[in-house]
C-alpha positions as CSV (number, residue, x, y, z in Angstrom):
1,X,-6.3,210.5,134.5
2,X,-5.0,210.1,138.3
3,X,-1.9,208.4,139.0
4,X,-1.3,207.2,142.5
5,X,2.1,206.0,143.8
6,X,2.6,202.9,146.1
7,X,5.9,201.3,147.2
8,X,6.4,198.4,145.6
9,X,5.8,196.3,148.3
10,X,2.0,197.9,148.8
11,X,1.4,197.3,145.5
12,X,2.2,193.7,145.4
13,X,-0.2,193.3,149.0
14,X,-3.0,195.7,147.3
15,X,-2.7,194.1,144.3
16,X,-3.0,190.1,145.9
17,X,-6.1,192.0,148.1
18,X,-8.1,192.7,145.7
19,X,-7.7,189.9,143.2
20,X,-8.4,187.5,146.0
21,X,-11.7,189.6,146.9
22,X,-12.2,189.6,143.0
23,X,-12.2,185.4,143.1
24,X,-14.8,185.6,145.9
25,X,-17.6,187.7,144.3
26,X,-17.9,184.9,141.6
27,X,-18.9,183.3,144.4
28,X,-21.4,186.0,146.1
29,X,-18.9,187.1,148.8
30,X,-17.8,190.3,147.8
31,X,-19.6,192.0,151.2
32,X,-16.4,191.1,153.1
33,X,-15.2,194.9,151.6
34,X,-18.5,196.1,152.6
35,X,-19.2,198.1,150.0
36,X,-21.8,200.5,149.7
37,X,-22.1,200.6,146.1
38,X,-21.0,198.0,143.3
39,X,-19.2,201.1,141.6
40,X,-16.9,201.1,144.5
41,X,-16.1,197.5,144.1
42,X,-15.8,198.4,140.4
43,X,-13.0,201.2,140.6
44,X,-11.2,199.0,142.8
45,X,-10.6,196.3,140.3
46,X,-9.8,199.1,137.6
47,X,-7.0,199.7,140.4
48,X,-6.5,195.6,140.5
49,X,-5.9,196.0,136.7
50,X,-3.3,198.6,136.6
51,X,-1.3,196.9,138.9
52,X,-1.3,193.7,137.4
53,X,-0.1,195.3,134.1
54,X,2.7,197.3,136.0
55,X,4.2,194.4,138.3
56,X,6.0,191.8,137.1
57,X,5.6,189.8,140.3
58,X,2.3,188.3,139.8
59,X,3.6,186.1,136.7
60,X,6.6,184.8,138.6
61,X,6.6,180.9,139.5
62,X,7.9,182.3,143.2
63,X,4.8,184.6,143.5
64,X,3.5,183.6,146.8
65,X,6.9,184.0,148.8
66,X,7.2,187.2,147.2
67,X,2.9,188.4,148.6
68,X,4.3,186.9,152.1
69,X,7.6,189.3,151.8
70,X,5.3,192.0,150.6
71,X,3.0,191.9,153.2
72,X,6.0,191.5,156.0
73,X,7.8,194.6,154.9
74,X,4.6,196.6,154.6
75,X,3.4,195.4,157.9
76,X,6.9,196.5,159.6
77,X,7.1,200.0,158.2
78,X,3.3,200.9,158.9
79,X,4.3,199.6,162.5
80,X,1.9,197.8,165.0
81,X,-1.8,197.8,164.9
């Protein structure tokens, strides 16, 4: 087994990534990843599942202000593009 270590805040960003990714391949849209084999998409959701179980932020009623904050503080401490 592998564990990988994110701040919290990366976790909560990766985590809303890839369960909105999740929701479009039910519709036949998962190319926006671009992947180059279903496998790939695969292990990624195995990593969408482990972070689900971990954080506790997906259950909260405040969820989405919490992604936005998430995706601010990540954004500021990876700098510009």
């Amino acid at each position: 087994m592998v564990s990988i270590q994110f701040e919290d805040d990366e976790a909560l960003v990766l985590c809303e990534f890839l369960a909105r990714h999740e929701e479009l391949d039910k519709h036949g849209a998962i190319a926006i990843l671009t992947p180059l084999d279903r496998s790939e998409v695969l292990a990624l959701w195995g990593v969408q599942r482990g972070l689900e179980q971990t954080l506790v932020a997906p259950l909260r009623s405040d969820y989405s202000s919490l992604v936005e904050a998430a995706r601010t503080s990540v954004r500021e401490r990876w700098g510009p593009e």
